[in-house]
N, C-alpha and C positions, 0 to 999 in steps of 0.2 A: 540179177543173173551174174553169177560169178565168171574166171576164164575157163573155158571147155577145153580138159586134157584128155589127151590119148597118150598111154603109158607102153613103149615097145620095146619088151626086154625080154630076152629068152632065159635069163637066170633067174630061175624062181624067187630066190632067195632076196636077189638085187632087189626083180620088182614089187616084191614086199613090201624090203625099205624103202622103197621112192614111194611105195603108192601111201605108208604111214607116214614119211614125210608131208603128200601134199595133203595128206587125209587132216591134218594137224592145222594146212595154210587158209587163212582164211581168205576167203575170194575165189577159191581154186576147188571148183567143180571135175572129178574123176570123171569120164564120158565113159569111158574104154578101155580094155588092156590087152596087148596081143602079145602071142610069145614066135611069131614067126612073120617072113615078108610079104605074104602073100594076105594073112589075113591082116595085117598094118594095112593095107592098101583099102580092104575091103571095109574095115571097120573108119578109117579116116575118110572114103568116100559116102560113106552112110551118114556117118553121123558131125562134118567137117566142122570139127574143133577149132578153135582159134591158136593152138599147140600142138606139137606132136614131139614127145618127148622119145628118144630113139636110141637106140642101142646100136653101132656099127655091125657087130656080127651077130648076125641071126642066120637061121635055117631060111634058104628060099631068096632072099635078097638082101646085101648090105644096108646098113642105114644109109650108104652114099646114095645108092640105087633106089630107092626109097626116097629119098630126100630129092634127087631129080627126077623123076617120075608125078613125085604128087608136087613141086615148087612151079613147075610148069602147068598142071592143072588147075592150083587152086594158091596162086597168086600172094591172098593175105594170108596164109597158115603161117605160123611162125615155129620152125623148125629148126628143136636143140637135139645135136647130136652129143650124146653120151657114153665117151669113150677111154681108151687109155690108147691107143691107135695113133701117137703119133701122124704117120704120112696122109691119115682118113683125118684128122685134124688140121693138119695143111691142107689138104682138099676140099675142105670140107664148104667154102666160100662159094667156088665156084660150081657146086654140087646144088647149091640153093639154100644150104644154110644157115641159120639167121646168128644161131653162136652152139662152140661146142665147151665139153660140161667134161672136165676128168672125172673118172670114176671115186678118185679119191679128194671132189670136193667135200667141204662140208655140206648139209642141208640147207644151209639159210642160202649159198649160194643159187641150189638147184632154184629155190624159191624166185631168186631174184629174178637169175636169168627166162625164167617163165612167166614171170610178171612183163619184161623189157619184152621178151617174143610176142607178148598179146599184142603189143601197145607199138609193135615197131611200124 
């Protein structure tokens, strides 16, 4: 069994690339993909990933809000915020997040950083 992802991005386009990214990594099981905050919540309490890969701004709740809502629930998730968000990047620690991901990494990064979140 590979790590179980949840992909939370409201730009179609973005979550494309990321989900052909991890679609490409080996070890890295897609669980889910939500494109708003309310069903991130709904789909990470169903089916709790060992990840949740997150977008700061979505419809319905930040990735910050998001990130402390389920890091108080559900303890070992390991949650990478993926942003360009500056100040939501400085925040981002004490929100519950395990690391965050500029938009304009490369992919082997995104990979890495989600391999370190299973395992942190």
């Amino acid at each position: 069994m590979g790590i179980r992802v949840i992909v939370a991005e409201d730009d179609l386009a973005t979550r494309k690339l990321i989900l052909f990214t991890l679609s490409r990594a080996h070890g890295i099981e897609l669980v889910a993909e939500a494109d708003d905050g309310d069903s991130t919540l709904r789909l990470v309490r169903q089916h709790k990933p060992d990840v949740l890969l997150v977008d700061n701004h979505m419809p319905g709740m930040t990735g910050l809000e998001i990130a402390q809502t389920l890091s108080a629930e559900l303890p070992k998730l390991g949650i990478v915020l993926h942003t360009m968000d500056r100040e939501a990047q400085a925040r981002a620690r004490a929100s519950g997040v395990f690391a965050t991901l500029d938009k304009e990494s490369p992919p082997e990064m995104l990979v890495a950083l989600i391999r370190e979140a299973a395992i942190r």
